[in-house]
Structures are given as C-alpha cells and as structure tokens.
C-alpha positions in Angstrom: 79.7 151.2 240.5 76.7 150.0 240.3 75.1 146.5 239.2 74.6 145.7 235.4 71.0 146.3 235.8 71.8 150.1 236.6 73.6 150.3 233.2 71.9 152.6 230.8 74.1 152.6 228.0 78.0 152.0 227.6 80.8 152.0 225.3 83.5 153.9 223.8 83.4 157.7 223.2 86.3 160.4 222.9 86.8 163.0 225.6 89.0 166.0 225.6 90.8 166.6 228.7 90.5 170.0 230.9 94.2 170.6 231.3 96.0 169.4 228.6 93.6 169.9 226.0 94.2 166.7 224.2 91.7 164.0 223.1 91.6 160.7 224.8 89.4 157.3 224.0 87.4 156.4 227.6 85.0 153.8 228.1 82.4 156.0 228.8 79.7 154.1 231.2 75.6 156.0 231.7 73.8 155.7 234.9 70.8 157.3 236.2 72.2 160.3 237.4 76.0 159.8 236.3 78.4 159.0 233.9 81.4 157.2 234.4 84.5 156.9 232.0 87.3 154.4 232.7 90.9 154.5 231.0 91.5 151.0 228.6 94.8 150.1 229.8 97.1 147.2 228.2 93.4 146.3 226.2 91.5 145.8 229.5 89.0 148.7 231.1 90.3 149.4 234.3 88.2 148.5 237.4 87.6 152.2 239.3 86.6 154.7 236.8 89.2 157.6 236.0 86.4 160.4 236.5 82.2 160.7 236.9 80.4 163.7 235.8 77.3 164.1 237.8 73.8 164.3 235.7 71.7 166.8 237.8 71.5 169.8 236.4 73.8 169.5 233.4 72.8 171.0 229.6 73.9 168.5 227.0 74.5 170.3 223.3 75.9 168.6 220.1 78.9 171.1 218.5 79.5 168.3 215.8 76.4 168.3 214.1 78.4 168.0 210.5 80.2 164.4 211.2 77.2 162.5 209.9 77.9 164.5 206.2 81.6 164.0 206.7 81.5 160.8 204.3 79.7 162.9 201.5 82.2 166.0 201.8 85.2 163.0 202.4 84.2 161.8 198.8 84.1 165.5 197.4 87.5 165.9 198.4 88.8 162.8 197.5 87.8 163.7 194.0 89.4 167.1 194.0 92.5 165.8 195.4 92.7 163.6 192.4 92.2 166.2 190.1 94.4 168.2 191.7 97.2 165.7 191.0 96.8 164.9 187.3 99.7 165.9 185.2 98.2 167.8 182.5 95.1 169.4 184.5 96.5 169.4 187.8 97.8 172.7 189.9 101.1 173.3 189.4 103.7 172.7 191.9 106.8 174.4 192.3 110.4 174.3 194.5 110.6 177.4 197.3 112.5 177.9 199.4 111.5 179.3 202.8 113.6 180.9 205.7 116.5 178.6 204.6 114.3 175.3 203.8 114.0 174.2 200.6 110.6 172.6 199.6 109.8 170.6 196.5 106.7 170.6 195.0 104.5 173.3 196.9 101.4 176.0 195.6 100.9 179.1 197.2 97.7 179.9 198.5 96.0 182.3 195.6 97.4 179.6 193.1 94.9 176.5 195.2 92.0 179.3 194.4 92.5 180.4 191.1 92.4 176.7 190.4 89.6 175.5 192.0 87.9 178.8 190.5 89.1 177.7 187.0 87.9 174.2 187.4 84.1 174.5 188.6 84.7 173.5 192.1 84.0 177.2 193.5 82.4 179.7 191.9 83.7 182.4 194.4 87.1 183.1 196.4 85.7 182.9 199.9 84.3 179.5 198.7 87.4 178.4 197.8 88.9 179.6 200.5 86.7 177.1 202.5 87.1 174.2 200.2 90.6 174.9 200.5 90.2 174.7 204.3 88.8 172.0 204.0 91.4 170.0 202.1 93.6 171.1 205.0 91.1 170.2 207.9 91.4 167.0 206.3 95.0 166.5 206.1 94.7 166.3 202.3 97.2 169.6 202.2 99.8 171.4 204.8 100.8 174.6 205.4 104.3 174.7 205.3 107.2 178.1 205.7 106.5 181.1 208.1 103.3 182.9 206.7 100.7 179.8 206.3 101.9 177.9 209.4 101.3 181.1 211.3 97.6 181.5 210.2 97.0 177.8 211.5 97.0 179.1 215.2 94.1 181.3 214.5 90.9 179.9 216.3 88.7 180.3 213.2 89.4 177.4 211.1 87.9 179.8 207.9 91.0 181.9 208.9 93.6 179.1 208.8 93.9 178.9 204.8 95.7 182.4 203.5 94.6 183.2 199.8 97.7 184.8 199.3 100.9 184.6 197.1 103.5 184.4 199.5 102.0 181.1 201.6 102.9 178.2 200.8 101.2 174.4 201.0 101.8 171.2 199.5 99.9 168.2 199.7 100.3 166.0 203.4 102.8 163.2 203.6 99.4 161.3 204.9 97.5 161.6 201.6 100.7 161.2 199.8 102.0 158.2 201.2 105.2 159.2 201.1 105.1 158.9 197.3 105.8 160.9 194.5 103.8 158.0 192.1 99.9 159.3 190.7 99.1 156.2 190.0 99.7 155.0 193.8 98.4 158.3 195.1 95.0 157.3 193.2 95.2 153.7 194.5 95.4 155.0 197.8 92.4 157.2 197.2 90.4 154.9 195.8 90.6 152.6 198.6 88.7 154.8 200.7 85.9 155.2 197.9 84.1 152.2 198.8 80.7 151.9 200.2 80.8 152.2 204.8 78.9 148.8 205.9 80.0 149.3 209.5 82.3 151.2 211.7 82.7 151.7 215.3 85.2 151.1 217.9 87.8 148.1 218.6 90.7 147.7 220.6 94.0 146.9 218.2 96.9 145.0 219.3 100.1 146.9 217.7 102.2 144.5 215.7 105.7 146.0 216.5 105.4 146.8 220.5 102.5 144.7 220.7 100.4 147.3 222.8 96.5 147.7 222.4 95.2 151.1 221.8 91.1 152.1 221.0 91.0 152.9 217.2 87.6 153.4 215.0 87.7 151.1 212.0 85.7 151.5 209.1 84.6 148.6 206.9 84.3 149.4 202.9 82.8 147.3 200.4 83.9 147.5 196.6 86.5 148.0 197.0 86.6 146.0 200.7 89.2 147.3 202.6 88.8 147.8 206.9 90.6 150.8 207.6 91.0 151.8 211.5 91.5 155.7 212.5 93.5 157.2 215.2 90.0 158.7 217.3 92.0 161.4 218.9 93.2 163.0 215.9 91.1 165.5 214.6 92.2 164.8 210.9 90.3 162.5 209.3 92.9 159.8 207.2 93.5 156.1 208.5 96.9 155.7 210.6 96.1 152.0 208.8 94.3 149.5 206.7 94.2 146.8 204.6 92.5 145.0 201.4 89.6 142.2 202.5 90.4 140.4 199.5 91.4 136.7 200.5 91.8 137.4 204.5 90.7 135.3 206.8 88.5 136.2 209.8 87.5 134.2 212.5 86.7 134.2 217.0 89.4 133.5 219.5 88.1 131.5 222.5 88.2 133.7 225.7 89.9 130.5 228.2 93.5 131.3 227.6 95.4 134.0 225.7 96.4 132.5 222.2 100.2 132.7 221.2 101.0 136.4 219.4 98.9 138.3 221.8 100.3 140.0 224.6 99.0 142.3 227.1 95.9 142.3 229.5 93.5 141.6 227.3 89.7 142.3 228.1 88.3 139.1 225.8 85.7 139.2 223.0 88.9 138.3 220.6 88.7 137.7 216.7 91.8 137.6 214.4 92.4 138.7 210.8 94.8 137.2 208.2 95.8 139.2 205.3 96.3 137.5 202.0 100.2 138.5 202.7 99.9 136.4 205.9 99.8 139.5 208.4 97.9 139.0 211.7 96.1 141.5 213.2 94.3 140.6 216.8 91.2 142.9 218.0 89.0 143.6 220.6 85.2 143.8 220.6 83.5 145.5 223.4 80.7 142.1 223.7 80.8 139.1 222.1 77.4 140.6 220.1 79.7 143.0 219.0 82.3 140.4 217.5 79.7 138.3 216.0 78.8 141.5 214.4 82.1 142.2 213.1 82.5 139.0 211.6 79.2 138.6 210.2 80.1 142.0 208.3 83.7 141.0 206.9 83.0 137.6 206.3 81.5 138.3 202.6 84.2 140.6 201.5 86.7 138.0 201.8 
C-alpha cells in the first residue's frame, strides 16, 4: 500500500459480495488508480487489504439515488404506522390461521389498501400498493402464511406487496418491540422523530460477547437519542439505541486498553454512560472524527 500521501480518500462503505450475495462493512481505502477495502477484524483494520479493484477503465453509477429522501419518506411512514395503530381509527386486525399456524393480529393485503384509500394517504390502489411496499421495505409490516411470503421473492419490490384478500401481514416484531402496548409502540416511534445532527460510521463494542462490529449511528435532537443501525441490513430500523438525556460522554486515552474493553482495538476511543449506568465503548475512524462526535452529543446531555 502505498504512503499516506497517496491516500485520496478513506473510510467506511458497504460492499456486497460476488458469491454470496450478502452485504459486508470494509474499510474502503482510494488511490490514484485503485481502491482497496480491508476487513475490520476484532475492531482493528487488518494490515493487507481483503480485495483492490483496479480504476482504469471502470464506469462508476449511483443505483441509490433515493437514500438522501429516505429521512423525509422515514417520517411519512412513521406517521402512518401510527395511525395505523390507533384503536378507534386504526386497520383492523384479526386472528388467521395459515397452513396450520395460527397468527394473532394480522390484515390481509386489500384491507392495508382500502385503508390507506379511506384515510387520504393514497388516492389510487397502485399507490397504495407502493406505500404499502414501502411500509414493508421498511420493516414497519411482514408478510406472513404461504401467498404474501411467496410474492417477497419476486425481484420487483412493486411486486412484493399482494393487494389481495387471501395475504396476510401484520406489523414487524422490529417496529413492534415485541409489544402489544400503543402507547410504547408510539414511544418507540417518536424516538426516531427527532431532528439528524450527525451520523456516520463507528465501530461498537458488543456488551454481552464483547466483540466490535461497524454500525452507522445516527444522532437525533428533541428528542436526543443516538441510535446505531445494522449497515448490512437493507431494512432501515435501529438494531439499538438509547436516550441522551443525562449520559455522559467523554475520550479514552489511546496508551493502554481501559478495563471493560476487550478485543484488538484500533484507538480513537470515547465512552458513553447512560443515565441507567450502561456503558457503551466506540470507535472513531480519527481522532477528528471523535472530537466530532463528542462535540455533537455533548449538548444533548
């Protein structure tokens, strides 16, 4: 590799493998006529890069042109999600039972439409067949039985949501929480209504098996929460997150690895107390980087 003066540009980015067509977080590194991505390993970048793709010659296009609106629709569906689950107003959910499964609570797919029809948030069936896709794009809802899980392998995501009697959905255990409660269902929701200062890549020591893995956090203000995304998943809902509100934040010195963190660890450490005395340990790609963080979370405390 070369020297640090040959460094263009460098930093996380998420790559989708050839062979098994999964998504994986590489440190992605941009040289004159190459780039190189390295795996992150126990919370360090390895030393010899895990592939290079050569420059010359190559066409660079941008499938993903939507992500930058994906706050604004994120917020639209928030709001119908919340709609959907109001008690008097909401769609009506139902027990079904399904080649021998019994499910509670679930809408078929003509019901989602006729609602969102009936309450001003379509105006047509074909687009509220897409704002239903949406929802499940999103992992607000899930297909669930024989005849909606089957239209999920179709390649058109358009084609995925069946406005039809006989499919079933019912909202994700994600979104749900694993709760039946509105009022924590809306908590929940509102959490991720708050205003993005920053996001962006950090490396996140686990706090059961204590491993680090690359997740994208988001910082919110009013409400202040940092929430931190699995970047592999194609669903956008935090794997975690917590309330700013009376947290400490504050640098880790780089000479020596303080007790609680395990692993290989790259540097550029900061910690964050929670108000309920959890710790959570995180990587920064530079110390800049840290400073930045910090600088950000420091007045939402």
């Amino acid at each position: 590799m070369q020297g640090a003066a040959g460094v263009l540009k460098e930093g996380f980015l998420v790559k989708r493998g050839h062979i098994v067509r999964n998504w994986k977080v590489r440190w992605f590194v941009l040289l004159q006529d190459k780039l190189l991505y390295y795996k992150i390993e126990g919370g360090k970048k390895e030393p010899s890069p895990k592939g290079r793709i050569l420059l010359d010659g190559c066409t660079i296009t941008c499938p993903c042109l939507e992500y930058e609106n994906r706050p604004v629709r994120l917020e639209k569906l928030l709001h119908i999600v919340e709609r959907m689950c109001d008690s008097s107003t909401g769609i009506k959910r139902t027990r079904n039972l399904e080649q021998g499964n019994r499910y509670k609570e679930t809408f078929t797919g003509s019901a989602l439409v006729d609602w969102l029809i009936s309450n001003s948030f379509a105006v047509s069936r074909f687009e509220a067949i897409t704002l239903a896709s949406m929802l499940m794009e999103e992992n607000f809802i899930k297909p669930v039985g024989a005849r909606s899980t089957e239209a999920t392998r179709y390649s058109d995501l358009s084609e995925q949501f069946l406005d039809d009697s006989t499919a079933l959905y019912m909202f994700a255990e994600s979104s749900k929480k694993n709760t039946s409660s509105k009022e924590e269902l809306q908590f929940n929701i509102s959490e991720l209504r708050g205003t993005i200062v920053k996001q962006g890549f950090l490396v996140k020591q686990g706090h059961k098996r204590k491993n680090w893995k690359v997740r994208r956090f988001v910082l919110r203000a009013d409400p202040a929460f940092l929430h931190y995304y699995d970047p592999t998943k194609e669903e956008n809902r935090p794997v975690g997150g917590f309330s700013l509100r009376g947290c400490l934040v504050s640098a880790l010195e780089d000479n020596g690895v303080p007790s609680g963190v395990k692993g290989n660890v790259q540097g550029n450490l900061f910690k964050i107390i929670t108000k309920k005395d959890i710790h959570y340990y995180i990587q920064a790609s530079s110390k800049t980087e840290r400073a930045q963080w910090i600088e950000a979370i420091k007045p939402l405390t």
